[in-house]
N, C-alpha and C positions, 0 to 999 in steps of 0.2 A: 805535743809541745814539751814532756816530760825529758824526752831524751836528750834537750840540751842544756848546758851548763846555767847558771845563774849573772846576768849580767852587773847585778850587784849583789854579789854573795853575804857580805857581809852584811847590807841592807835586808836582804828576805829573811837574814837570821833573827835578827834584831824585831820585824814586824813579828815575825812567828812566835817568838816567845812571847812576845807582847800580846797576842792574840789568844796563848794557852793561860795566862794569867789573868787573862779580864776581857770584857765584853767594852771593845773600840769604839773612839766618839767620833763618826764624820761629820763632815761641816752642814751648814743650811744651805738654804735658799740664797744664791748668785743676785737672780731678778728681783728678787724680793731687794737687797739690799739696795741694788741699782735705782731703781723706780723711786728710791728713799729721796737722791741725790736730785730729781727733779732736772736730768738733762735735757737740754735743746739740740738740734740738729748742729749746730756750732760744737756744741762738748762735742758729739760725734763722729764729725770730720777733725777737729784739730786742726792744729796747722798745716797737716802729711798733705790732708785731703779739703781744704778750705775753699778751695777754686775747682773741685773735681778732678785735677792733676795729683797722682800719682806718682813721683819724681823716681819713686826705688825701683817700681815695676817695671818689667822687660819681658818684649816680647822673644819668642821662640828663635828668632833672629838677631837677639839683643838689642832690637831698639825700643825706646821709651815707648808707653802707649798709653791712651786715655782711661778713665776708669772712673765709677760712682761720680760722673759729673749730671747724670741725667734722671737719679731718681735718689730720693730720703734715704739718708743711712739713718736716723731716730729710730730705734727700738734693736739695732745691731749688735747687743751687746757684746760680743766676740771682738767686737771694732775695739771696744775703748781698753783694750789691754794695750795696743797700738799710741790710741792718742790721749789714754788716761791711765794711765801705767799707774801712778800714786794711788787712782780712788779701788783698782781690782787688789793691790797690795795690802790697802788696809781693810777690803773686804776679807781676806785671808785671814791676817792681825788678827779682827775682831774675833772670828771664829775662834783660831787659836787658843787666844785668851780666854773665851767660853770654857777651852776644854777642848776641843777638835784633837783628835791623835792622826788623820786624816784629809787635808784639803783638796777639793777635788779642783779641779785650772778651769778656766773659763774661757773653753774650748765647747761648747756642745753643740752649737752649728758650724767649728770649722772646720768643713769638709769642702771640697769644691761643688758639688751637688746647693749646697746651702747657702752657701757664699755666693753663688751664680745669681741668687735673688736680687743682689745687692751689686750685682757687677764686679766684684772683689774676690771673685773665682779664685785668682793668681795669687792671693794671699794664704792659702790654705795653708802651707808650711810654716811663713812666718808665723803667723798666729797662733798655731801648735808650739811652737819652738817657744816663745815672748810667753803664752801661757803659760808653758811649765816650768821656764827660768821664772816667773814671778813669784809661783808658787812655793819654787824650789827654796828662793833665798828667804820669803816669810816661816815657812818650818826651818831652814837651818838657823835662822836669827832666835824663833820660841826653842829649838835643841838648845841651841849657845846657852841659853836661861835654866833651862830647865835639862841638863845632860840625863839624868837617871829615865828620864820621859821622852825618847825621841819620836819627831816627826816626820811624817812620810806624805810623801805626793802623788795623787790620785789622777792621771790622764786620762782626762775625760772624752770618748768618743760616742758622742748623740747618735739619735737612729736617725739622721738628715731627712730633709722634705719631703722625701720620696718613699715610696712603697713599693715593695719586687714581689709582693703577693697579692696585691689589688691593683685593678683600673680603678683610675680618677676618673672614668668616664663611666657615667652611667649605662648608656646607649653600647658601648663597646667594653662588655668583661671581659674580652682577652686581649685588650690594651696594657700596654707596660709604658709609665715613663720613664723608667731607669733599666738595668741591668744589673746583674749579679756581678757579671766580670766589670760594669764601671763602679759599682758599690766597692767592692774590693779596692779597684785601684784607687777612689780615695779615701778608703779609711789605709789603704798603706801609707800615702804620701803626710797624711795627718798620724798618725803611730811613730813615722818615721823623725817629725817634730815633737812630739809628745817625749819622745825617749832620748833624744839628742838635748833636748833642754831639760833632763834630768828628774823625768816623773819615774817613783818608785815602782808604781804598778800602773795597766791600763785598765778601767771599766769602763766595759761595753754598756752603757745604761740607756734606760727608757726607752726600752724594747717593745715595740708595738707589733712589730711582724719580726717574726721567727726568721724569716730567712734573710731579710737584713744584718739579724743577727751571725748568720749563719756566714754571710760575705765577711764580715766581718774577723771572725774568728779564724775563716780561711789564711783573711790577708794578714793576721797577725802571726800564724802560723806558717806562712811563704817568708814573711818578714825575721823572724826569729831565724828559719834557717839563713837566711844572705848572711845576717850579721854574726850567726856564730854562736848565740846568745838568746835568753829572752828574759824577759820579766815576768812576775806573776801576775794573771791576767781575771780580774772580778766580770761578774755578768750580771746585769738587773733588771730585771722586765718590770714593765708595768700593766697591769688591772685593767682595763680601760674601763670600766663601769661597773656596775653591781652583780652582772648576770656570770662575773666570775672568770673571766675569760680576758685574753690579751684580742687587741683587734683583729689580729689574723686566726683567731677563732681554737687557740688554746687554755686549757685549763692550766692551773699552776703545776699537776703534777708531769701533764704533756709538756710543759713548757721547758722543764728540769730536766728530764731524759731527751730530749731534742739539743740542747747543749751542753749535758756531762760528758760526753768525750773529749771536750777538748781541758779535760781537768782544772776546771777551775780553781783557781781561792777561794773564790764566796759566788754564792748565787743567789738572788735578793729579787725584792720589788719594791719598787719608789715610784713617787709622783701617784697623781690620778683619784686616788684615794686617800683617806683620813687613815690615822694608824685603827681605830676599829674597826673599818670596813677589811682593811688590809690583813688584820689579824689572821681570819682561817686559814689563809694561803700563805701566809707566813708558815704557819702551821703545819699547812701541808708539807713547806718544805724542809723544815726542821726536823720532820719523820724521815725525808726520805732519800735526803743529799749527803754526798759523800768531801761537803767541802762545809767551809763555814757557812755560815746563812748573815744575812745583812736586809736590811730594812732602812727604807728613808721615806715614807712617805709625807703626803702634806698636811700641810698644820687645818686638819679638816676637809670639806667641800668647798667648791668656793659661792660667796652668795649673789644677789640678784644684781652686783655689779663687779663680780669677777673679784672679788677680794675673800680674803678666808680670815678667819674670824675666831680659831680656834687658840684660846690662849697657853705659854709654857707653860701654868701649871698642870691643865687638862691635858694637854697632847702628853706631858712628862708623865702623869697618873697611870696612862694607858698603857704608855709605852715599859713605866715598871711592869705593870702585869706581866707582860713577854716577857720579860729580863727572870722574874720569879720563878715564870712555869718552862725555864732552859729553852727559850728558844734561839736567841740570839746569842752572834759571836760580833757582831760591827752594828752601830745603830746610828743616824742621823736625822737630817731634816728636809724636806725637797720645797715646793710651792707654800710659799706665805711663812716660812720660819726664818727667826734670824740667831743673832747670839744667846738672845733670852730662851729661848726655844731649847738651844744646844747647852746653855748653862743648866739649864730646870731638864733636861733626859741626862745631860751627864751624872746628876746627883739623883736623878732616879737609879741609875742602875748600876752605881760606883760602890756596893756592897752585895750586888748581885755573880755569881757565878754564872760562865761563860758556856756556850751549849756545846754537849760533848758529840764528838762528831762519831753519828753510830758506825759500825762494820758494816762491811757488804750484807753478811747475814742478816742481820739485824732489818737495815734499809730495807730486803728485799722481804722480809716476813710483814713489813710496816703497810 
């Protein structure tokens, strides 16, 4: 990916110095803030989608076609940048305001892979595109305020429903529901809206399997050449439990050498875990990457009704520690955090120095 030009040159300059100077605030929790708003199946459809008609979509052949008339869009959030445009904008806002240098678009299932759930396949582009124009103009409105501080936009591309290194089938382990080459082809067609509606850089986040990852990074690197250009592009896996490993059965340091070729920005892990469970593999990777390191996990575990419980000042306490002992160059919030969250880590680690990124020598003695 290195050997093409900067599609927003002036833009990667701008983050890069920002990132030699101080240790970056990404935003929280999306679902967290959503779940706040207490929507019903009505907020979810909107007017677009109120009778399960579709009016914009077109088939292959250009004609109108039916769509989400036959099953729940409630719990869609990808939908409501569509039919609630104002409430993902002031989710943005809030952050912002927190302190975010960061927002990431609220894009994490649209992929068509994920979107298929929902019937709403055909939407993958728009919703890439609507995600990242919302995001785009919440950071350029907090820039306008704030010029010495500017903000950049995160396009977010989720690990979609699917798995390309496990059966869903117990009875059949060399089952695949997916493929590598259709993984590819929609995290392109989603990259392809992500960057057209003007996201500063793309992370690949919540990374369960490696080789999702790995489609991924192909299609963003097929993608960069067509266009000529590319963006800088973050990576972040998640933990999946204690035993220290991602689901497809990597540790953090296998996890890092499995996607540094494609030269990353930052290599991170988010979700899954509370920031002190996530510590040591933070850890790990602060020794041994050749890029920034980034961290978002959740504000805790979640408890015996799926809520998490960990308050800004605790998650902020912990999260200084890392900020102390040089780990971190980017730090935010994932599952159960909101502004307060991202207010209380920004002023943890807003006197803190940013982690210096070791040499190859260095890395490989670590």
């Amino acid at each position: 990916m290195s050997a093409l030009p900067w599609l927003h040159p002036d833009r990667v300059a701008l983050l890069e110095q920002a990132l030699h100077q101080r240790i970056l605030i990404l935003d929280g929790g999306m679902g967290t803030m959503l779940q706040a708003h207490e929507l019903d199946e009505s907020s979810f459809r909107g007017d677009r989608f109120e009778h399960g008609h579709d009016g914009h979509a077109k088939s292959a052949d250009g004609h109108a076609h039916e769509h989400a008339g036959s099953c729940d869009l409630k719990g869609n959030n990808d939908l409501l940048t569509l039919t609630k445009p104002d409430i993902i904008r002031g989710v943005h806002a809030a952050y912002l305001e927190a302190g975010a240098d960061l927002v990431e678009t609220n894009t994490f299932n649209s992929t068509r892979v994920s979107q298929a759930d929902y019937g709403l396949q055909h939407l993958a582009y728009e919703l890439n595109l609507e995600g990242a124009r919302l995001a785009r103009v919440a950071c350029d409105d907090m820039t306008a305020k704030t010029p010495d501080k500017p903000r950049f936009v995160i396009g977010v591309l989720g690990p979609t429903s699917r798995t390309a290194s496990l059966s869903p089938d117990v009875n059949d382990p060399g089952f695949r529901n997916v493929t590598f080459e259709e993984l590819g082809e929609n995290y392109t067609e989603s990259a392809n809206g992500l960057i057209d509606g003007g996201a500063d850089v793309i992370m690949v986040e919540t990374i369960f399997d490696t080789l999702n990852a790995k489609a991924a990074l192909f299609a963003l690197s097929e993608l960069f050449h067509q266009r000529g250009a590319r963006v800088p592009v973050m990576i972040s896996g998640t933990i999946t439990d204690r035993s220290g490993r991602t689901l497809s059965g990597q540790t953090a340091e296998a996890f890092y050498y499995s996607v540094a070729h494609a030269r990353p920005l930052s290599v991170g892990f988010n979700c899954a875990l509370g920031a002190e469970d996530l510590r040591p593999h933070v850890q790990t990777l602060s020794s041994i990457a050749e890029s920034y390191v980034s961290t978002h996990p959740n504000a805790g575990l979640p408890n015996a009704f799926g809520e998490y419980d960990e308050s800004p000042e605790h998650m902020a306490g912990v999260i200084g520690g890392f900020a102390r002992d040089g780990l971190l160059n980017l730090v935010g919030g994932c599952c159960g955090t909101t502004p307060a969250h991202i207010k209380a880590i920004a002023e943890a680690v807003r006197d803190c120095a940013p982690r210096v990124i070791p040499s190859a020598t260095q890395a490989e003695a670590a």
